[in-house]
C-alpha positions in Angstrom: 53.1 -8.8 1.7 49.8 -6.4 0.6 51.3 -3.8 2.8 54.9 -3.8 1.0 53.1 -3.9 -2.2 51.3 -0.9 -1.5 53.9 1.1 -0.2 56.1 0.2 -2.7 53.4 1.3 -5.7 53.5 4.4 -3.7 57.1 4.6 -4.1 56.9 4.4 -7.7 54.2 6.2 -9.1 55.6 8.8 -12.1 56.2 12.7 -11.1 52.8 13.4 -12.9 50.7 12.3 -10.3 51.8 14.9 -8.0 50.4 17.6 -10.2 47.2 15.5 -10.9 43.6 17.4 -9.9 42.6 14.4 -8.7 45.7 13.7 -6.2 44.4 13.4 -2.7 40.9 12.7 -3.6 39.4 9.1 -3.2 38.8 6.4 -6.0 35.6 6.3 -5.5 34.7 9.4 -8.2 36.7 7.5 -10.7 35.8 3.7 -10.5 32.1 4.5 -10.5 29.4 1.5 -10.8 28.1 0.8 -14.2 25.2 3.5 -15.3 26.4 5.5 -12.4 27.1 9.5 -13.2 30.9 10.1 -15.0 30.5 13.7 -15.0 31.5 14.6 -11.7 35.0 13.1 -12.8 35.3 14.5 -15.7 34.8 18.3 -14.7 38.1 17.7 -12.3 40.0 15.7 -15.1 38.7 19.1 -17.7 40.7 21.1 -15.3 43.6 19.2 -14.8 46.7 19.8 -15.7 48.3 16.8 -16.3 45.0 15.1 -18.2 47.4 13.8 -21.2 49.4 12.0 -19.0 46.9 10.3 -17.5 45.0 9.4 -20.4 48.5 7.8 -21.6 48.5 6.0 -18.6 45.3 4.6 -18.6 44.3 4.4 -22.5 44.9 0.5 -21.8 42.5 0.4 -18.3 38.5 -1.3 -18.8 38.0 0.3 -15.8 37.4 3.7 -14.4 38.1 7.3 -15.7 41.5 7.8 -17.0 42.4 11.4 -18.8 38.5 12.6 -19.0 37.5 9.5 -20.6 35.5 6.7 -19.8 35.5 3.1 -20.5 34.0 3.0 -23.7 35.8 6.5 -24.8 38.8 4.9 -24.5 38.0 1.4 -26.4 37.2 3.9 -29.3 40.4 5.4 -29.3 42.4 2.2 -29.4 39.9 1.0 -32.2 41.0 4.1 -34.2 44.7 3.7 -33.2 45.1 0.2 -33.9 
C-alpha cells in the first residue's frame, strides 16, 4: 500500500514542480534539523522560478523550506494574513 501511495503522489503532483530549482535534488536541503543552516536552501529557492508557487503550496507546512521561507517566516505571514 506505501508503494501505491507513493506512486500515486507522483502522479499527482501540480505542473509547477517540473519547473522547480529544486526538482531532482533530495529532501534533505529542505527538511533540515532544528538550528541547522537554511541558507543553502534558500539561495536555490532565490533562483527559482516557480518560488510563488511553492510558497502557496507550502504557506500552511511547520516543516521545512517552502518558497525561500522557513518555518517561522511562514507562521509570520499567516499571523499577518489572518
Amino acid at each position: 500500500a506505501r508503494l501505491f501511495d507513493f506512486v500515486a503522489e507522483l502522479l499527482d503532483r501540480p505542473e509547477w514542480h517540473q519547473r522547480a530549482a529544486c526538482r531532482g535534488k533530495g529532501p534533505d536541503a529542505w527538511f533540515v534539523e532544528r538550528g541547522q543552516p537554511v541558507e543553502p536552501a534558500k539561495a536555490v529557492c532565490r533562483g527559482c522560478e516557480v518560488q510563488q508557487e511553492c510558497l502557496n503550496a507550502g504557506v500552511g507546512e511547520d516543516h521545512g523550506i517552502w518558497g525561500g521561507t522557513s518555518v517561522r517566516q511562514r507562521r509570520g505571514l499567516r499571523r499577518q494574513a489572518a
